[in-house]
N, C-alpha and C positions, 0 to 999 in steps of 0.2 A: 440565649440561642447561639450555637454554633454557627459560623463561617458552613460549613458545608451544610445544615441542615434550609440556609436561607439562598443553597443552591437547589437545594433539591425539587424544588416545586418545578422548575426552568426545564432539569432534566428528568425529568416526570415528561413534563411535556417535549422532549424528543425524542427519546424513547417510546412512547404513545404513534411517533408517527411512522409508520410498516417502511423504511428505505430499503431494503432488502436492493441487491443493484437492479432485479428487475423491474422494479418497480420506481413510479416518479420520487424525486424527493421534494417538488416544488411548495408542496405546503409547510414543511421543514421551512426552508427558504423564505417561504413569505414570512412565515414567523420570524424568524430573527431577520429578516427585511426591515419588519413593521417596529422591535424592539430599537434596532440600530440607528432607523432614521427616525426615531421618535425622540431621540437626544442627541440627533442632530448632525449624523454620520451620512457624508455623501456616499452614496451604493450602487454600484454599477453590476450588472446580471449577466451572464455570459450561458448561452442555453446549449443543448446538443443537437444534431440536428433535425430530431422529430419535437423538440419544442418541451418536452416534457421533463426534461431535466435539466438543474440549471447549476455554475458558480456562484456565490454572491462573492465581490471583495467590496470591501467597507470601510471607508477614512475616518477619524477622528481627530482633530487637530488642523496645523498650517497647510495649507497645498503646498506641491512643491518637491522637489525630491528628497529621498533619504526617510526615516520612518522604520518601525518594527513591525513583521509581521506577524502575527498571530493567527496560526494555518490549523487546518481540522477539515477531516473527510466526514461527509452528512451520511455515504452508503454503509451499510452492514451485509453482514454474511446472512445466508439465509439459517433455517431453524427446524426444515427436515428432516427427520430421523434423529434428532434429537430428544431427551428425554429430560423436557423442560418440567420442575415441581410448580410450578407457577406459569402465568399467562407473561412468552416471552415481550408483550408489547405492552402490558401494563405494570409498570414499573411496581417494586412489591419493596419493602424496608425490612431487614432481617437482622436484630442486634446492630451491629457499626457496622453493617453493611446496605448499598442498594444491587437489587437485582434486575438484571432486564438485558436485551439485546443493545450492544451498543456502549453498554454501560462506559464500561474500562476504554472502548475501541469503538468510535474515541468521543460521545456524545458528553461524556463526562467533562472532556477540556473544554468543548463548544460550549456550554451551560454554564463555567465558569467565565469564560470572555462575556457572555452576553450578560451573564449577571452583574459584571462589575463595569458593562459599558456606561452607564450613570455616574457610575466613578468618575471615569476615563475622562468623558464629555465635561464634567466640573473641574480639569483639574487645567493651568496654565501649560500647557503642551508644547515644549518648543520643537518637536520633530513628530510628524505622523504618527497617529498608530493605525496598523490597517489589521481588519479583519478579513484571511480569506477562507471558503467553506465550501468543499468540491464535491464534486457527483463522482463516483462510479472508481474508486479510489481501490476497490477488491477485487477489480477486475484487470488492472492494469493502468492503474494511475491516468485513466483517462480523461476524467473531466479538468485536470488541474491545468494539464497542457495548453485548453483553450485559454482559462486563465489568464496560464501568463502571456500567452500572444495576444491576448486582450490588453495588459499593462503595457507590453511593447508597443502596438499601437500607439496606444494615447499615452507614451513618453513618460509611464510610472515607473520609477528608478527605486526600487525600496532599498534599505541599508541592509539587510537581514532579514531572514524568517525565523520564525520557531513555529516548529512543527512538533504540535503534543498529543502526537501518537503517546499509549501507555507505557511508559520506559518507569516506575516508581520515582519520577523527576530526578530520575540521574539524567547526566550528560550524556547523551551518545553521539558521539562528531563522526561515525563513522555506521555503513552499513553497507551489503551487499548487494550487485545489480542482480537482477534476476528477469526471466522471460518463461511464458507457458509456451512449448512449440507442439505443434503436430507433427506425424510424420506416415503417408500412408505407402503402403505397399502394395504392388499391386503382383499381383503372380499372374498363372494363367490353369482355369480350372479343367478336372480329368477324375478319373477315376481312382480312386487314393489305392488300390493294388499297382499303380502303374506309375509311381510318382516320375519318375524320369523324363515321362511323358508331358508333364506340366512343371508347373509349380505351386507350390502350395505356400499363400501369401502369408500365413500365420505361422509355419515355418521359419519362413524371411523375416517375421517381423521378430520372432523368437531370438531368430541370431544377433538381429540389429537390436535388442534390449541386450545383450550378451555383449556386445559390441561398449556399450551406455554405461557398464558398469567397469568393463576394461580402461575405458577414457576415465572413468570418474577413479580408477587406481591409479592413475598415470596425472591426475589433476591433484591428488591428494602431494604430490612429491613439491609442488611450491607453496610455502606456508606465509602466511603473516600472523605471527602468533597472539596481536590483538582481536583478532572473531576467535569463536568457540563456533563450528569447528574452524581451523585456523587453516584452512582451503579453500577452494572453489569445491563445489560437489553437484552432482547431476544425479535426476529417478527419474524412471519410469514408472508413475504412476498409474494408468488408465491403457487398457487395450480392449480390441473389439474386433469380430472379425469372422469369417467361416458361415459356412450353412449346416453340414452334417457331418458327419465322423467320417463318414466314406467319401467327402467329395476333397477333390483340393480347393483350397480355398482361394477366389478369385481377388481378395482382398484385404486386406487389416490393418488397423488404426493402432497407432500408438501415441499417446500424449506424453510427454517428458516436461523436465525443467532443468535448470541449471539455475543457481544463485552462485556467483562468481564473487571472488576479491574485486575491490572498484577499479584499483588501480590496474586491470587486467584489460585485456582485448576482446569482449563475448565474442564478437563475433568470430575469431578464432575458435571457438568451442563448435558452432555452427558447423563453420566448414571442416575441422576435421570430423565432425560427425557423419557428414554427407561422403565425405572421401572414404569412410570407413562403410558406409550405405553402397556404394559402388560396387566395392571390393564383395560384398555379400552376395548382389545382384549379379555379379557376374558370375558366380560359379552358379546359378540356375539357368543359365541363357541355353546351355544344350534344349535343356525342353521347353524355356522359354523366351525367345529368342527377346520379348519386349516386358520383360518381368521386372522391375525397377522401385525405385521409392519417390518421392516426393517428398519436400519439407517446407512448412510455413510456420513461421512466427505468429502464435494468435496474439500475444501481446505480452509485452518486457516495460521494463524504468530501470535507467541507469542505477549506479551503484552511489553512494554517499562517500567520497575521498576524503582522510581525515587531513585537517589541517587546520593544526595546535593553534595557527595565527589568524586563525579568521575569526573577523568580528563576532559571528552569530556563536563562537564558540567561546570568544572572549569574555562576552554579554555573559551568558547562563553560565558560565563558572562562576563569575563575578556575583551574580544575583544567587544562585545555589549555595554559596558558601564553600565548594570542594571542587577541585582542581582534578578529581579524578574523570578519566575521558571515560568513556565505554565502545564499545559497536557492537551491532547484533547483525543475524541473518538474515532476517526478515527486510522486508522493503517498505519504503516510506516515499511520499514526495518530494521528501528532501534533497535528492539525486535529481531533480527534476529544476528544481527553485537553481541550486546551483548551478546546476548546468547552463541555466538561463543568466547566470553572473548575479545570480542572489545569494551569496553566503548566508548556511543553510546550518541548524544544530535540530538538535528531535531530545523531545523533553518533556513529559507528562503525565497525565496521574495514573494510578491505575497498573496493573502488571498484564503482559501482552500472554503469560501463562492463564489469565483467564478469559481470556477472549476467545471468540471461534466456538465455546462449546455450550454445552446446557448450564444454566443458571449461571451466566453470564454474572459477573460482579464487580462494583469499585468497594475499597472503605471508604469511608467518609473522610477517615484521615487522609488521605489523598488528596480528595476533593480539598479539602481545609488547606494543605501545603498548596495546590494547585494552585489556588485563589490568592495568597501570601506570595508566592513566588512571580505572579501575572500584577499585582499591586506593583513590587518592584521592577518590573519591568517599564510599567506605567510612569512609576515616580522615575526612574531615569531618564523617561522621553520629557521629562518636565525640567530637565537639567540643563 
């Protein structure tokens, strides 16, 4: 029997369970609750605030400060409009492959830590290991944050994370901040022969996407040639807005993003946006004297800073066998653990190109490395 086929059963059953972000993920949670402190892992729960979603982080070994973390988000994306061959929540085995929601991203690493906590728990441990497993992680890294205000609280100091989002367990010491903003317009409605007489908000918002893609030419000109792309970049994604062809439009919605270099100032992107938002609004004020935008931040996580000297980078070179770094654009918790003064690396199974879509997949070889590379991690806390 395979290393990953004596995972599979574990993530069989997390997969099985719908975390989708709208929905609870507490039964997730109780499960590897009930696994974790059944050999003997003290578990502290950290909920949202309607109760229905929860952190779990989880010790193994001395109390005490210093320890490895072992991080993984429990939510998934949803599975709408997707053109799934198979049922995405009952896990399906397809040659050296499994399939399901979640798989790769990232229910794959969580089924490996839980599977080898029996390990962990037998083995002379001279520095923690903790496990931690968050809510709502697709929406804006929001259940992790409790998290770790939970550790600060009660004076847990971890030495390092690993976060095994799906990277093929390369190293990646580096990734981008990123934030979802809104942005609404508001015009003022009229008879669309007469535009001068109003404004028409879908107009405005027109320009102000126009605007989004000017700033994201003018963000492309500072590079760090370690991301692919090796800029900041910003879209507009999502608009809405208007009633009829003939009316002007009292209103329109535009949702954007920016994923920026870490080492950058976002909020600098913000404000020249809004400054550029202005500038639009005011050549409508002849006919609308109170025609303007508005912009909110639905939710952002810093960026991941690399830094060749940090422990949690140190570690997984060390244990990977290669020295090569990575970063990517996408967002992780990792920007988050750090920031909190957790030095922070991202490393695990699975490739993040098959995440997000239908037929969701890990190989097992992954699984199999995954499980090898998390042993050594273990055996070093035993050092």
């Amino acid at each position: 029997m395979t290393t990953a086929s004596s995972v599979l059963d574990i993530l069989k059953r997390l997969i099985a369970f719908d975390t989708v972000s709208r929905n609870s993920n507490l039964k997730l949670i109780e499960f590897a609750a009930d696994a974790l402190s059944g050999v003997g892992a003290n578990v502290r729960l950290t909920h949202d605030a309607s109760g229905k979603k929860a952190n779990l982080f989880a010790t193994l070994g001395p109390r005490g400060d210093g320890g490895y973390v072992l991080s993984g988000h429990t939510d998934v994306v949803p599975v709408e409009g997707q053109n799934w061959s198979s049922d995405p929540f009952a896990a399906e085995i397809r040659g050296q492959r499994i399939y399901g929601r979640g798989a790769a991203d990232m229910k794959g690493f969580i089924a490996a830590a839980l599977k080898l906590a029996p390990e962990f728990a037998a083995l002379e441990l001279k520095r923690p290991l903790h496990f931690a497993f968050s809510f709502d992680e697709e929406v804006g890294c929001v259940g992790v944050r409790r998290l770790i205000d939970d550790l600060k609280t009660a004076g847990i100091k971890p030495s390092l994370a690993i976060i095994g989002e799906p990277t093929l367990m390369r190293v990646v010491a580096a990734h981008k901040a990123g934030a979802v903003i809104e942005t609404l317009a508001t015009g003022r409605p009229g008879h669309s022969s007469e535009p001068a007489k109003g404004a028409s908000a879908v107009m405005m918002a027109g320009e102000f996407i126009a605007s989004l893609s000017e700033l994201g030419g003018e963000l492309a000109n500072v590079r760090d040639d370690f991301f692919d792309p090796p800029y900041s970049t910003i879209q507009a994604n999502v608009i809405s807005g208007g009633s009829a062809v003939n009316v002007l439009a009292s209103d329109a919605r535009v949702l954007w993003e920016y994923r920026a270099l870490p080492d950058r100032d976002p909020a600098a992107i913000i404000r020249r946006v809004e400054t550029r938002a202005g500038e639009i609004a005011s050549r409508y004020s002849s006919g609308a004297p109170d025609a303007g935008f508005s912009t909110r931040i639905i939710a952002s996580y810093p960026g991941l800073a690399r830094d060749s000297d940090s422990p949690a980078v140190q570690l997984a070179c060390a244990l990977s066998g290669s020295n090569n770094l990575h970063a990517v654009s996408y967002g992780t918790e990792a920007g988050l653990f750090q920031e909190a003064g957790i030095p922070a690396v991202v490393c695990g199974p699975g490739s993040i190109t098959h995440a997000h879509k239908a037929d969701e997949y890990i190989e097992l070889s992954e699984l199999d490395a995954c499980v090898a590379f998390l042993r050594r991690v273990a055996q070093r806390a035993s050092v």
